[in-house]
mmCIF file of the N, C-alpha and C atoms, coordinates in Angstrom:
data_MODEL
# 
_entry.id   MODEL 
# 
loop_
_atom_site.group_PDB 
_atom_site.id 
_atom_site.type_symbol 
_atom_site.label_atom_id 
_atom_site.label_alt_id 
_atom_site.label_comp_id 
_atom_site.label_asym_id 
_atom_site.label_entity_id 
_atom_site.label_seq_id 
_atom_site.pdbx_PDB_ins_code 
_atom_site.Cartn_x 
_atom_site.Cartn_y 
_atom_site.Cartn_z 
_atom_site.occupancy 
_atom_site.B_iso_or_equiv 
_atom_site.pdbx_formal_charge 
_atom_site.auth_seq_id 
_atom_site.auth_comp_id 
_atom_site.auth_asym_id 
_atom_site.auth_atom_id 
_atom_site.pdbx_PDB_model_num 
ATOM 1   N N  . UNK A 1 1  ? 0.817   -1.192  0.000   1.00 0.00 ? 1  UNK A N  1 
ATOM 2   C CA . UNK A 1 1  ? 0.000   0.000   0.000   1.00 0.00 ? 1  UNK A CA 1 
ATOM 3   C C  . UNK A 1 1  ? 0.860   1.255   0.000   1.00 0.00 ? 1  UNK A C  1 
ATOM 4   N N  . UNK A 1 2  ? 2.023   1.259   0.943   1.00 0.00 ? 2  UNK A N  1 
ATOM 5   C CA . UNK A 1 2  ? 3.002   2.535   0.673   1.00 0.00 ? 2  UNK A CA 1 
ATOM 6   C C  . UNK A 1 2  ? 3.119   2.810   -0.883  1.00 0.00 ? 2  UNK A C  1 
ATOM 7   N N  . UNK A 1 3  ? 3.542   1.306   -1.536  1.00 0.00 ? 3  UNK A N  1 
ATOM 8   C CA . UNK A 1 3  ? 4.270   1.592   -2.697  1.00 0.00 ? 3  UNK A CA 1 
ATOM 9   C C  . UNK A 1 3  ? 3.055   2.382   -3.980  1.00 0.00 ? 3  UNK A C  1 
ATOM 10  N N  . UNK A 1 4  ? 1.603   2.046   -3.465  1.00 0.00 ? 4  UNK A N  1 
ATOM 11  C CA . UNK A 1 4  ? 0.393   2.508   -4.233  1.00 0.00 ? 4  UNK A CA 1 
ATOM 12  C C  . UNK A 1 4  ? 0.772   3.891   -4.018  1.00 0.00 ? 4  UNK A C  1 
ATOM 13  N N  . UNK A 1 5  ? 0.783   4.323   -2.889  1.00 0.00 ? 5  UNK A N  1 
ATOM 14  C CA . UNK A 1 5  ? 0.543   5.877   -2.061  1.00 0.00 ? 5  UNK A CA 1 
ATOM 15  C C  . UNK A 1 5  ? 1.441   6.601   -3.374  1.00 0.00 ? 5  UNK A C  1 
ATOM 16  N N  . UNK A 1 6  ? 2.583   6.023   -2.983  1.00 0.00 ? 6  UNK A N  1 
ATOM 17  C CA . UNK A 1 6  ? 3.889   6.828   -4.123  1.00 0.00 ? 6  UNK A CA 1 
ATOM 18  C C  . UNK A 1 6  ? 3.749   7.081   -5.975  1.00 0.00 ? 6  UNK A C  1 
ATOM 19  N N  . UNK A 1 7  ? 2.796   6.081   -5.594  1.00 0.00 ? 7  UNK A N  1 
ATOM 20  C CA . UNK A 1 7  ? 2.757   5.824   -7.406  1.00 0.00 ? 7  UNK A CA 1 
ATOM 21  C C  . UNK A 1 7  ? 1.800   7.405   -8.205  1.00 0.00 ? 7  UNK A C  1 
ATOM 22  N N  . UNK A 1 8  ? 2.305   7.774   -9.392  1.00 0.00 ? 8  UNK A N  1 
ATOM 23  C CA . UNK A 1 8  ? 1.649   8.795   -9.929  1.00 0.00 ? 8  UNK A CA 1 
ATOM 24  C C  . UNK A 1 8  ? 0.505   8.460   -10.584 1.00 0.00 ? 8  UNK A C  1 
ATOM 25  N N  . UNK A 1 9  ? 0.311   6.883   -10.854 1.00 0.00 ? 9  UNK A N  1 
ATOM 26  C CA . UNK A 1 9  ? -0.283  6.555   -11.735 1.00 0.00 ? 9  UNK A CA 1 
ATOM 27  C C  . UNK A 1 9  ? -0.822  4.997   -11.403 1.00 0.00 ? 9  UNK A C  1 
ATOM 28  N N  . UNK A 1 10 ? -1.953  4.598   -11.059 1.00 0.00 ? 10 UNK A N  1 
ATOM 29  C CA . UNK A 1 10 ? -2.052  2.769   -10.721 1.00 0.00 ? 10 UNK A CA 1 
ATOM 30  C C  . UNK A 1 10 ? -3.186  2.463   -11.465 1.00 0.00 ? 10 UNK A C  1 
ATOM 31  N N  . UNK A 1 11 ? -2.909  1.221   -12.615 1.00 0.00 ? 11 UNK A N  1 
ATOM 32  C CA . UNK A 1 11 ? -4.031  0.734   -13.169 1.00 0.00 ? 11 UNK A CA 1 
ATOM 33  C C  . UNK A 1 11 ? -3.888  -0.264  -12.773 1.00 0.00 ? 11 UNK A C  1 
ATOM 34  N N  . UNK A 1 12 ? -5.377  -1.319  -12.358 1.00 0.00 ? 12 UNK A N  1 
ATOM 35  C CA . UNK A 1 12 ? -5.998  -2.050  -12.022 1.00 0.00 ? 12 UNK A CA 1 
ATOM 36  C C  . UNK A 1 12 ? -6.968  -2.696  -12.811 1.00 0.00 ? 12 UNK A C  1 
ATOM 37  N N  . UNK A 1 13 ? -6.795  -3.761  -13.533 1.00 0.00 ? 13 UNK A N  1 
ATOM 38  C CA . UNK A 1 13 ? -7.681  -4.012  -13.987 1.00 0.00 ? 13 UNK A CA 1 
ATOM 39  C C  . UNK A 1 13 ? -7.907  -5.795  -13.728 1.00 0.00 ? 13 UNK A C  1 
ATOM 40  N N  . UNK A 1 14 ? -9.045  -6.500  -13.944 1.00 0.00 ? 14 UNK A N  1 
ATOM 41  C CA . UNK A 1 14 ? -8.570  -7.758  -13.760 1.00 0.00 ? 14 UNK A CA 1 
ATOM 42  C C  . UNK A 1 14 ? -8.564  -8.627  -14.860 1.00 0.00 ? 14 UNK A C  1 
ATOM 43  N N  . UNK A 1 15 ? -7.938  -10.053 -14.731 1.00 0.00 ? 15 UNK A N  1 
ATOM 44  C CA . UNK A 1 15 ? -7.062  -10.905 -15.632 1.00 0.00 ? 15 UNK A CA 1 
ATOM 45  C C  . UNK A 1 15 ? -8.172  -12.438 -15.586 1.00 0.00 ? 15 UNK A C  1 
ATOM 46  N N  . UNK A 1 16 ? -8.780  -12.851 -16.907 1.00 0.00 ? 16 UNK A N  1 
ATOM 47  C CA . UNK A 1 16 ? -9.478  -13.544 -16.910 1.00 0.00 ? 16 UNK A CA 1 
ATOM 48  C C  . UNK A 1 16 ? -8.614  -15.151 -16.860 1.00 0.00 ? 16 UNK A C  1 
ATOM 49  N N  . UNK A 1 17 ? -9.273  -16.276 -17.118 1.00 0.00 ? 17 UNK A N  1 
ATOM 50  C CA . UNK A 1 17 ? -8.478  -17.125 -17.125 1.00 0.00 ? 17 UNK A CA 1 
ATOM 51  C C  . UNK A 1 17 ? -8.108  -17.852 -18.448 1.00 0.00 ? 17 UNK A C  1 
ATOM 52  N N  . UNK A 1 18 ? -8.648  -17.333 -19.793 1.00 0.00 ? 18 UNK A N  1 
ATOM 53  C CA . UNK A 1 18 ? -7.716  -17.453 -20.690 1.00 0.00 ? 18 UNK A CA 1 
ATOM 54  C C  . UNK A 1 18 ? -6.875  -16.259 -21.432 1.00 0.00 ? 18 UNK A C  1 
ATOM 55  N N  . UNK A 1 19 ? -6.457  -15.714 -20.105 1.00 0.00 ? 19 UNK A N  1 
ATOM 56  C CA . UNK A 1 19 ? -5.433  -14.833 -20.130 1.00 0.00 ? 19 UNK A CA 1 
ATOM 57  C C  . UNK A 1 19 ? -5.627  -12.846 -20.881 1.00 0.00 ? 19 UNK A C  1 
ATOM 58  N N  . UNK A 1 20 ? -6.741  -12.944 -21.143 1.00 0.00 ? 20 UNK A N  1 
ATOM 59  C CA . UNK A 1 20 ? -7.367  -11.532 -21.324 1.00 0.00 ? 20 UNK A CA 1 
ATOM 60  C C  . UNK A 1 20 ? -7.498  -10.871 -19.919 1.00 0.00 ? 20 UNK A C  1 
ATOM 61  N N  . UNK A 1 21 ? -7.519  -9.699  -20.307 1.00 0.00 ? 21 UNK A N  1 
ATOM 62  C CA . UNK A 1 21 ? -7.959  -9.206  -18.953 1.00 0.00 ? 21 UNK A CA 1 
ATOM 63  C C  . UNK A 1 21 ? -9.319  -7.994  -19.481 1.00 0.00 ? 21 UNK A C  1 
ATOM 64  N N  . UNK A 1 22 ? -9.607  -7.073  -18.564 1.00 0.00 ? 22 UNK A N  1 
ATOM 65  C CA . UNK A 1 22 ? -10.820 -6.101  -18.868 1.00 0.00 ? 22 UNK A CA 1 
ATOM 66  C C  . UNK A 1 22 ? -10.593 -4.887  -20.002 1.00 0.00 ? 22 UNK A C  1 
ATOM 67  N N  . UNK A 1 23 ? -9.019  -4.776  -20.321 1.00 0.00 ? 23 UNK A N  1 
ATOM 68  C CA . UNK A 1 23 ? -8.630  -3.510  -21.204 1.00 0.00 ? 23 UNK A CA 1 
ATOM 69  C C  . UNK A 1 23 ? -8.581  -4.001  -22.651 1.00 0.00 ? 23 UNK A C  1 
ATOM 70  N N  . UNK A 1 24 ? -9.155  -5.550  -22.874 1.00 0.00 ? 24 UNK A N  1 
ATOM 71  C CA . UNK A 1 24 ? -9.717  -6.110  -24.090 1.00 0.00 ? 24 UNK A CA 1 
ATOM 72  C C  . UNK A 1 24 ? -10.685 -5.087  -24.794 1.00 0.00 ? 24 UNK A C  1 
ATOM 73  N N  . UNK A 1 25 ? -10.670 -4.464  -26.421 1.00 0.00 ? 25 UNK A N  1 
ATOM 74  C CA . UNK A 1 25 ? -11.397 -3.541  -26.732 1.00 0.00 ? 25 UNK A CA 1 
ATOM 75  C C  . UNK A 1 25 ? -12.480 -4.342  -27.302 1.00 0.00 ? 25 UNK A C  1 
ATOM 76  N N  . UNK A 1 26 ? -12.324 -5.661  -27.275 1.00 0.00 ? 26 UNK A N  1 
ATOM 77  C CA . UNK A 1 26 ? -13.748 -6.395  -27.911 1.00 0.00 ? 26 UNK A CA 1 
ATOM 78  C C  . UNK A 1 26 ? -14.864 -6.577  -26.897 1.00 0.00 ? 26 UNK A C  1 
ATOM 79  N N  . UNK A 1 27 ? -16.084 -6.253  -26.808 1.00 0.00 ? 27 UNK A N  1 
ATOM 80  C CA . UNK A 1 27 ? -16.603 -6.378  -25.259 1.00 0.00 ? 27 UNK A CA 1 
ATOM 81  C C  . UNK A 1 27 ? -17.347 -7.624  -25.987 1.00 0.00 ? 27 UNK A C  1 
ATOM 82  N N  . UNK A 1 28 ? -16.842 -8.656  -24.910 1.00 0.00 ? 28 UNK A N  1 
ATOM 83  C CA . UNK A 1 28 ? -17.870 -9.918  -25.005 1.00 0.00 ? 28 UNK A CA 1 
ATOM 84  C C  . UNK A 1 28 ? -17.727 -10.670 -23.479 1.00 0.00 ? 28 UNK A C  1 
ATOM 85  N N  . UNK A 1 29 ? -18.468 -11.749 -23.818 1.00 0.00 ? 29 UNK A N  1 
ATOM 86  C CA . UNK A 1 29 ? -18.589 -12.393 -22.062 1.00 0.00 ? 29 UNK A CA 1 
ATOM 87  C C  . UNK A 1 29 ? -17.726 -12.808 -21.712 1.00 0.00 ? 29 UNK A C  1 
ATOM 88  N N  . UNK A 1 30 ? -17.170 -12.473 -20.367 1.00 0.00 ? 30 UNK A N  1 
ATOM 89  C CA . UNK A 1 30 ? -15.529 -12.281 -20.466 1.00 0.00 ? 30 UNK A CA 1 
ATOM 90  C C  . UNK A 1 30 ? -15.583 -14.231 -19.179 1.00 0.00 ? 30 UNK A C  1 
ATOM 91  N N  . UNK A 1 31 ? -14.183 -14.889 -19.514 1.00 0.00 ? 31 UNK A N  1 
ATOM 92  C CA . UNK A 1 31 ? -14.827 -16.670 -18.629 1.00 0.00 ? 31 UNK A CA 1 
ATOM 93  C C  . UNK A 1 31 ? -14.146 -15.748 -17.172 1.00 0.00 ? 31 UNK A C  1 
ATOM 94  N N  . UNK A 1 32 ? -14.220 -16.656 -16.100 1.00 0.00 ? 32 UNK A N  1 
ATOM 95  C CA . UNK A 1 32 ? -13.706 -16.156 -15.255 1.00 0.00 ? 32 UNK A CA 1 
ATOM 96  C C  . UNK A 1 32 ? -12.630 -15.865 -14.588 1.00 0.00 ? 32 UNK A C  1 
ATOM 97  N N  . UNK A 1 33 ? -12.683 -14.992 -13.580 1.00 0.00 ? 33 UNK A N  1 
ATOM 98  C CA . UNK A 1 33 ? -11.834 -14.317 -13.358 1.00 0.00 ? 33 UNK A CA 1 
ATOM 99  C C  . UNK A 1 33 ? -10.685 -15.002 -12.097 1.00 0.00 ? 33 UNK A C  1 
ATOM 100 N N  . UNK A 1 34 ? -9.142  -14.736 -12.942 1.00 0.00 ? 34 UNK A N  1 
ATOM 101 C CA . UNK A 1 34 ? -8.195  -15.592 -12.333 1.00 0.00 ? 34 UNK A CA 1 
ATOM 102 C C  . UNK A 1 34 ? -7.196  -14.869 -11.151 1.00 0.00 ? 34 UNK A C  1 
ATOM 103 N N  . UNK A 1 35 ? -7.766  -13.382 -11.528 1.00 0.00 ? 35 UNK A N  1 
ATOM 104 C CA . UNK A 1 35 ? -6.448  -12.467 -10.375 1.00 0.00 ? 35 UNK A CA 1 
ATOM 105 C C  . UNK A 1 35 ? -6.742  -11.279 -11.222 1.00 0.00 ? 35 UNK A C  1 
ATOM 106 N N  . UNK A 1 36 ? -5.823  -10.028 -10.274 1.00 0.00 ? 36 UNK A N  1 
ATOM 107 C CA . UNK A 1 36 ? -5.418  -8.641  -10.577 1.00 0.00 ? 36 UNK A CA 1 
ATOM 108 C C  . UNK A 1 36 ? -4.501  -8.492  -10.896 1.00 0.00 ? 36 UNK A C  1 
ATOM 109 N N  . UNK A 1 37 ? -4.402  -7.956  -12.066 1.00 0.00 ? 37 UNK A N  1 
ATOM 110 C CA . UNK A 1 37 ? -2.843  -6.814  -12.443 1.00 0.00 ? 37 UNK A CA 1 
ATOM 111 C C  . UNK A 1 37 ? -2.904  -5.687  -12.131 1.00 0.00 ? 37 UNK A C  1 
ATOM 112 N N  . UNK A 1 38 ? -1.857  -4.964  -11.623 1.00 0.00 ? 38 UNK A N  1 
ATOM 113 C CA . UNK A 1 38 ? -1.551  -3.367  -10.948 1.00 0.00 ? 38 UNK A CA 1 
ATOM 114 C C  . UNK A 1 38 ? -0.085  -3.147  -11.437 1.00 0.00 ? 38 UNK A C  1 
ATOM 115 N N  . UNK A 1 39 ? -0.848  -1.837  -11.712 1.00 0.00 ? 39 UNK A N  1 
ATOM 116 C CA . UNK A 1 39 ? 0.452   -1.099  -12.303 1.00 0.00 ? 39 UNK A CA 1 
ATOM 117 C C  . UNK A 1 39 ? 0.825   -0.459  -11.877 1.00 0.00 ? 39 UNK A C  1 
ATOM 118 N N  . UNK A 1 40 ? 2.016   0.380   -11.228 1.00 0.00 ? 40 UNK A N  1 
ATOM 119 C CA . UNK A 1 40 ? 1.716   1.044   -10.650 1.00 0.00 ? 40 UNK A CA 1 
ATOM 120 C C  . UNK A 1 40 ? 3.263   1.997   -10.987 1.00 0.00 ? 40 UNK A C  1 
ATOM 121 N N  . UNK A 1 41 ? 3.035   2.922   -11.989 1.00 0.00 ? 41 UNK A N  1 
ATOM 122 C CA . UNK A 1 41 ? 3.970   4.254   -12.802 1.00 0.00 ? 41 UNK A CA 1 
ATOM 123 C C  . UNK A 1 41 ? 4.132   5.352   -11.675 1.00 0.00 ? 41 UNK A C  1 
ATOM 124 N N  . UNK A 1 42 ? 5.773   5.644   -11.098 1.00 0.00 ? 42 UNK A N  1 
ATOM 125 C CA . UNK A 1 42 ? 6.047   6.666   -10.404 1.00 0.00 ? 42 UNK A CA 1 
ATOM 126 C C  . UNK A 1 42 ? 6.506   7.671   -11.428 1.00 0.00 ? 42 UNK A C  1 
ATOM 127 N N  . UNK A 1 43 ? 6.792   7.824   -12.297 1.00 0.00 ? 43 UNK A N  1 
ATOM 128 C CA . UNK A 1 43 ? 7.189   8.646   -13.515 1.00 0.00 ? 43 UNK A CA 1 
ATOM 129 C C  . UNK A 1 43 ? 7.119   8.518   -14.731 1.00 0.00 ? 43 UNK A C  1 
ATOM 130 N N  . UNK A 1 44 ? 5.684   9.445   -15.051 1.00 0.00 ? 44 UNK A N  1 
ATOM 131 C CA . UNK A 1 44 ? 4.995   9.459   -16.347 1.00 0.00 ? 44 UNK A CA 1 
ATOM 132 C C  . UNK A 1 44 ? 5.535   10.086  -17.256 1.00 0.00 ? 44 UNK A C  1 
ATOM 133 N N  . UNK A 1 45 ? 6.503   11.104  -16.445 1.00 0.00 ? 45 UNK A N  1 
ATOM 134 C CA . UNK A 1 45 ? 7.495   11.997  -17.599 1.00 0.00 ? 45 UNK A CA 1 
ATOM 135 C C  . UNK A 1 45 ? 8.450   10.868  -18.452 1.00 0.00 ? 45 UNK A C  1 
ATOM 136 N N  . UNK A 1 46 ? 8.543   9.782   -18.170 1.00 0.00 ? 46 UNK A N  1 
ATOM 137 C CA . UNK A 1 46 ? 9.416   9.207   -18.804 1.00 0.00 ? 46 UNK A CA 1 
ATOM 138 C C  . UNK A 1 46 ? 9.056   8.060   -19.854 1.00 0.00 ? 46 UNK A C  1 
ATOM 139 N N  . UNK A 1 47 ? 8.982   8.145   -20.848 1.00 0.00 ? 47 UNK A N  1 
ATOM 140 C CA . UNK A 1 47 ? 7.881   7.085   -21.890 1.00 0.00 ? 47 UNK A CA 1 
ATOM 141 C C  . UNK A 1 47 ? 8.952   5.786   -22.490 1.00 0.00 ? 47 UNK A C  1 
ATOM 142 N N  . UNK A 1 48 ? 8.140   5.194   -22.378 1.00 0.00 ? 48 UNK A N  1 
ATOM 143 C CA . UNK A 1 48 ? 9.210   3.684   -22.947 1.00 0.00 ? 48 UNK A CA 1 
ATOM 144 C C  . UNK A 1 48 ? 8.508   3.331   -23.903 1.00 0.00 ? 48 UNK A C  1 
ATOM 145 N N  . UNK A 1 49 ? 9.229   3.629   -25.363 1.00 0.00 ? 49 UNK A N  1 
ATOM 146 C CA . UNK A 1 49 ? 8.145   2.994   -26.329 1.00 0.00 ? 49 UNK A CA 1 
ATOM 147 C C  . UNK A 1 49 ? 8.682   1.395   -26.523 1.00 0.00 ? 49 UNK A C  1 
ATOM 148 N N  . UNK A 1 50 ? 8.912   0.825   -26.172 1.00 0.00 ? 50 UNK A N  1 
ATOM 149 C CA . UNK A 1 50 ? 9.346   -1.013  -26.503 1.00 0.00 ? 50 UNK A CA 1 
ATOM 150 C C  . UNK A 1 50 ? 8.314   -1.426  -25.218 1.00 0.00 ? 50 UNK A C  1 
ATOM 151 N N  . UNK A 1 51 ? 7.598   -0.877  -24.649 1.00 0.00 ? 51 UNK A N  1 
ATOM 152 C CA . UNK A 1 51 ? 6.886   -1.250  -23.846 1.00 0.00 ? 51 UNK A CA 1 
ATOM 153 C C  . UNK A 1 51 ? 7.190   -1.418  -22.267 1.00 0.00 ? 51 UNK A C  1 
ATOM 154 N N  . UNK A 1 52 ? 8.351   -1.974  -22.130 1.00 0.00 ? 52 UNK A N  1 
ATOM 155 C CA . UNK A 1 52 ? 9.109   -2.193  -20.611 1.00 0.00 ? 52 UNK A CA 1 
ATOM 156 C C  . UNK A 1 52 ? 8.972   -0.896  -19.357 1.00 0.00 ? 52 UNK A C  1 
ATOM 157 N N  . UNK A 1 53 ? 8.800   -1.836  -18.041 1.00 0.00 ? 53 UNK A N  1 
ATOM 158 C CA . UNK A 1 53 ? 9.055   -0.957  -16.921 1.00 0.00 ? 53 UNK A CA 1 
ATOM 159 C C  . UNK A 1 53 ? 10.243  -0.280  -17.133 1.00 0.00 ? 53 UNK A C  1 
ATOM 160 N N  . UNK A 1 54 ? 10.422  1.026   -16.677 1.00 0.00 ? 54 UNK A N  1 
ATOM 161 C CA . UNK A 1 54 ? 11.339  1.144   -15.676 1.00 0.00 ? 54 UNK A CA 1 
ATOM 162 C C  . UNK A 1 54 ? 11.952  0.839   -14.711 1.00 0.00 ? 54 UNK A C  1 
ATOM 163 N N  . UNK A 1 55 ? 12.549  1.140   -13.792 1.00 0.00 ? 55 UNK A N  1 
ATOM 164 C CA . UNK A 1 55 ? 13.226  0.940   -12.589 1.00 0.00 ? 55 UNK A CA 1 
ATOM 165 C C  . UNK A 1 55 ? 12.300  1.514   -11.164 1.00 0.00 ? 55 UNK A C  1 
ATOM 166 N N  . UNK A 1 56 ? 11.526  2.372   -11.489 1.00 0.00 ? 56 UNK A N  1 
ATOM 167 C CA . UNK A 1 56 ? 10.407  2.813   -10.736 1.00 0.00 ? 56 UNK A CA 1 
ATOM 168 C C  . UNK A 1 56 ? 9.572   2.431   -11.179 1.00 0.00 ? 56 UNK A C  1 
ATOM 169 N N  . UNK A 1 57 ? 8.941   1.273   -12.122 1.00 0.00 ? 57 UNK A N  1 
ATOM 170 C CA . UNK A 1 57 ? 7.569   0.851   -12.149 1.00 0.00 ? 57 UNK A CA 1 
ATOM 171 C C  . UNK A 1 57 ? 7.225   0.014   -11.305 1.00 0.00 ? 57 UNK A C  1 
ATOM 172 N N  . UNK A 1 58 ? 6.261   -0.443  -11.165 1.00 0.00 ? 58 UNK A N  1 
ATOM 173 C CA . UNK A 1 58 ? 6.178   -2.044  -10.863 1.00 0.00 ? 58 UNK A CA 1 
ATOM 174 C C  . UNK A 1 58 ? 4.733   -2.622  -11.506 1.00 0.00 ? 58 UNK A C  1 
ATOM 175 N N  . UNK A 1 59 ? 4.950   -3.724  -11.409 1.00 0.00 ? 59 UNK A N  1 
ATOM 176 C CA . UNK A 1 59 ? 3.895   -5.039  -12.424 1.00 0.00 ? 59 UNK A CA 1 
ATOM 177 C C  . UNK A 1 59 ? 3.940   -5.720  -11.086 1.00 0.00 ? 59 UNK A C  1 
ATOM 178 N N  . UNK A 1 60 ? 2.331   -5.912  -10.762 1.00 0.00 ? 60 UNK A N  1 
ATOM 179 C CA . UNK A 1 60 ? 1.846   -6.924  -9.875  1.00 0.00 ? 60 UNK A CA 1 
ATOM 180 C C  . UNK A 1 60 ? 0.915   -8.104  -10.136 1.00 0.00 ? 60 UNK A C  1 
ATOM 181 N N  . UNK A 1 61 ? 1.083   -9.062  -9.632  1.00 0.00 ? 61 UNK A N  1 
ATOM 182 C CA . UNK A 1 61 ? -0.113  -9.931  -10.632 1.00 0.00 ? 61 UNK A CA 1 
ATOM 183 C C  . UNK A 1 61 ? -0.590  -10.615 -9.435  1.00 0.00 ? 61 UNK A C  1 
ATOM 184 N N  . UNK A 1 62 ? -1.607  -10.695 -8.947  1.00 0.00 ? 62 UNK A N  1 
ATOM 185 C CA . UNK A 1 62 ? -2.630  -10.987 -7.596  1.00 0.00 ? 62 UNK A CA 1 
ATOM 186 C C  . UNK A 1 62 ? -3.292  -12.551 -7.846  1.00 0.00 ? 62 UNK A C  1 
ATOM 187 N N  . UNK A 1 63 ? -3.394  -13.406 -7.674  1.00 0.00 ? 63 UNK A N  1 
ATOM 188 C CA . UNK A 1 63 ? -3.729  -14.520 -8.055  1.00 0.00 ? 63 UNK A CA 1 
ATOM 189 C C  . UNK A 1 63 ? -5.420  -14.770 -7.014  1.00 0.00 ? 63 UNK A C  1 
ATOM 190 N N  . UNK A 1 64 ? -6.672  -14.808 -8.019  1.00 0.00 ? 64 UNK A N  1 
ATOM 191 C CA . UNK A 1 64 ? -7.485  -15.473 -6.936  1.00 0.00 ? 64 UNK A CA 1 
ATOM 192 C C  . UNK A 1 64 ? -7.069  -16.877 -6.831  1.00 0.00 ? 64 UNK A C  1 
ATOM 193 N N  . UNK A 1 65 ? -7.352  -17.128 -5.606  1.00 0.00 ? 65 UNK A N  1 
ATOM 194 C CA . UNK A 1 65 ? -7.882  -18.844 -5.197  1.00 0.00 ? 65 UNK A CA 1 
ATOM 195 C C  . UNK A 1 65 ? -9.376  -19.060 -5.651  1.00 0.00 ? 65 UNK A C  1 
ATOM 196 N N  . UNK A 1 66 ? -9.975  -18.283 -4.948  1.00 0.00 ? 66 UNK A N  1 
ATOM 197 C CA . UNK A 1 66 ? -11.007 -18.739 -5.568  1.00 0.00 ? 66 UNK A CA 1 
ATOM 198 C C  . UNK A 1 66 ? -12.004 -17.375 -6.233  1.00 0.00 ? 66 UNK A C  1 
ATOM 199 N N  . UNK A 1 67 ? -12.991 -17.629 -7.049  1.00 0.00 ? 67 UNK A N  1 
ATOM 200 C CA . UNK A 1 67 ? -14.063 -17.203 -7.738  1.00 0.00 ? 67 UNK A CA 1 
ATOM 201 C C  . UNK A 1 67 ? -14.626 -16.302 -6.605  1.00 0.00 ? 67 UNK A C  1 
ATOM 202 N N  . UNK A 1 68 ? -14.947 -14.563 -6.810  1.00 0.00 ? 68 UNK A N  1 
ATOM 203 C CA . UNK A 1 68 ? -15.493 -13.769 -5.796  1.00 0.00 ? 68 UNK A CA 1 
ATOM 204 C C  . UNK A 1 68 ? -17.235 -13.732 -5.982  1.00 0.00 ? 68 UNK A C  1 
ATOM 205 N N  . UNK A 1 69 ? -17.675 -13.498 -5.445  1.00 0.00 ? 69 UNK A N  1 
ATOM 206 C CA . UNK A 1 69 ? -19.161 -13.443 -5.856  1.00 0.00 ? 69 UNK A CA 1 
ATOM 207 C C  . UNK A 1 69 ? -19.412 -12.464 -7.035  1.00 0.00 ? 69 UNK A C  1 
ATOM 208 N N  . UNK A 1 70 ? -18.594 -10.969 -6.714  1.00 0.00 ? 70 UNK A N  1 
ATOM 209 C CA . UNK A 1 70 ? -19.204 -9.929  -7.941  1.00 0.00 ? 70 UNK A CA 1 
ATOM 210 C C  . UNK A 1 70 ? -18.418 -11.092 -9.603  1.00 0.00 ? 70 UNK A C  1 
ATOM 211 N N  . UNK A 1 71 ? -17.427 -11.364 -8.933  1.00 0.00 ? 71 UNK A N  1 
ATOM 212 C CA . UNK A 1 71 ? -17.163 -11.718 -10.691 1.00 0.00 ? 71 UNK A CA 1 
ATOM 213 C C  . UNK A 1 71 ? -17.795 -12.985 -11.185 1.00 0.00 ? 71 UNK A C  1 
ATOM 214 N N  . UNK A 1 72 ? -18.573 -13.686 -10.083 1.00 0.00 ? 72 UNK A N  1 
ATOM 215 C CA . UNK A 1 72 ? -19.653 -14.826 -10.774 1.00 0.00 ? 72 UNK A CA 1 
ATOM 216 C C  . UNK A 1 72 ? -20.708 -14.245 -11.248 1.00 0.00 ? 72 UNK A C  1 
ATOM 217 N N  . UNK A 1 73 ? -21.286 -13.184 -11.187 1.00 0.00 ? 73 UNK A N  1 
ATOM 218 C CA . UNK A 1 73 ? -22.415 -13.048 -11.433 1.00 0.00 ? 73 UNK A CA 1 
ATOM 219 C C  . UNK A 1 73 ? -22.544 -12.917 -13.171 1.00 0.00 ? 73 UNK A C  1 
ATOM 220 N N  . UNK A 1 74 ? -23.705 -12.727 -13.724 1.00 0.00 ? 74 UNK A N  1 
ATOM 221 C CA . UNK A 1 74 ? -23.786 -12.734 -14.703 1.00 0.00 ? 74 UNK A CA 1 
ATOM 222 C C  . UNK A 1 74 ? -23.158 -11.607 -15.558 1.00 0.00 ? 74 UNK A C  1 
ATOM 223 N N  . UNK A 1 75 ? -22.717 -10.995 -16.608 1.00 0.00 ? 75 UNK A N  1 
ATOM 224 C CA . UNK A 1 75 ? -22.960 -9.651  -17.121 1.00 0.00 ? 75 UNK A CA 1 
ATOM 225 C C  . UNK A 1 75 ? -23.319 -10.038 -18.373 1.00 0.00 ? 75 UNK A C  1 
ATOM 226 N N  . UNK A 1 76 ? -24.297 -8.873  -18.940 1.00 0.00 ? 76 UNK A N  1 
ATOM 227 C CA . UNK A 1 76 ? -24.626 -8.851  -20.048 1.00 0.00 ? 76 UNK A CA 1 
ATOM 228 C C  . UNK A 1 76 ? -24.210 -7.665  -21.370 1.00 0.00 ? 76 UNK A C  1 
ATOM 229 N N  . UNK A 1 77 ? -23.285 -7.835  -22.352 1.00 0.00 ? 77 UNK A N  1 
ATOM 230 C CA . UNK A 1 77 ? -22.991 -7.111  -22.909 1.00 0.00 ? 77 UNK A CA 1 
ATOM 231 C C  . UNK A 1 77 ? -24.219 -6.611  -23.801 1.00 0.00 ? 77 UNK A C  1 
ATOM 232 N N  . UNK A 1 78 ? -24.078 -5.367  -24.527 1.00 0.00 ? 78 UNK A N  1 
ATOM 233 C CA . UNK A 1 78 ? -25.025 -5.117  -25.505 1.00 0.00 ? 78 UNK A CA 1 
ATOM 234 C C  . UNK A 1 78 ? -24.419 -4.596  -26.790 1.00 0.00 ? 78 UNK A C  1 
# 
């Protein structure tokens, strides 16, 4: 949580279990959900186009054990 506090920047999104996560631009019924990724950018001034952290980023990957209630429930795309 310190290391959140510091961060300029934290995306959160979660990671399905055939490996998509929610920042998929196709919206369809997404299977379920396997864990969180967090991002969490202390310096936005600095752009990496090959994609890679920095030395001040960090990549977290949260693993559920098990299935939460909100992400069993149904959703319906339109």
């Amino acid at each position: 949580l310190e290391e959140i506090s510091r961060a300029e920047v934290v995306l959160l999104t979660m990671v399905f279990q055939d490996g998509s996560t929610q920042l998929d631009p196709e919206q369809k019924r997404p299977p379920p959900v396997c864990g969180l990724l967090v991002l969490m950018k202390n310096d936005c001034n600095s752009s990496s186009l090959d994609g890679s952290l920095s030395p001040n980023n960090s990549l977290v990957f949260l693993k559920l054990e098990h299935t939460p209630l909100w992400a069993q429930r149904q959703t319906h795309y339109t």
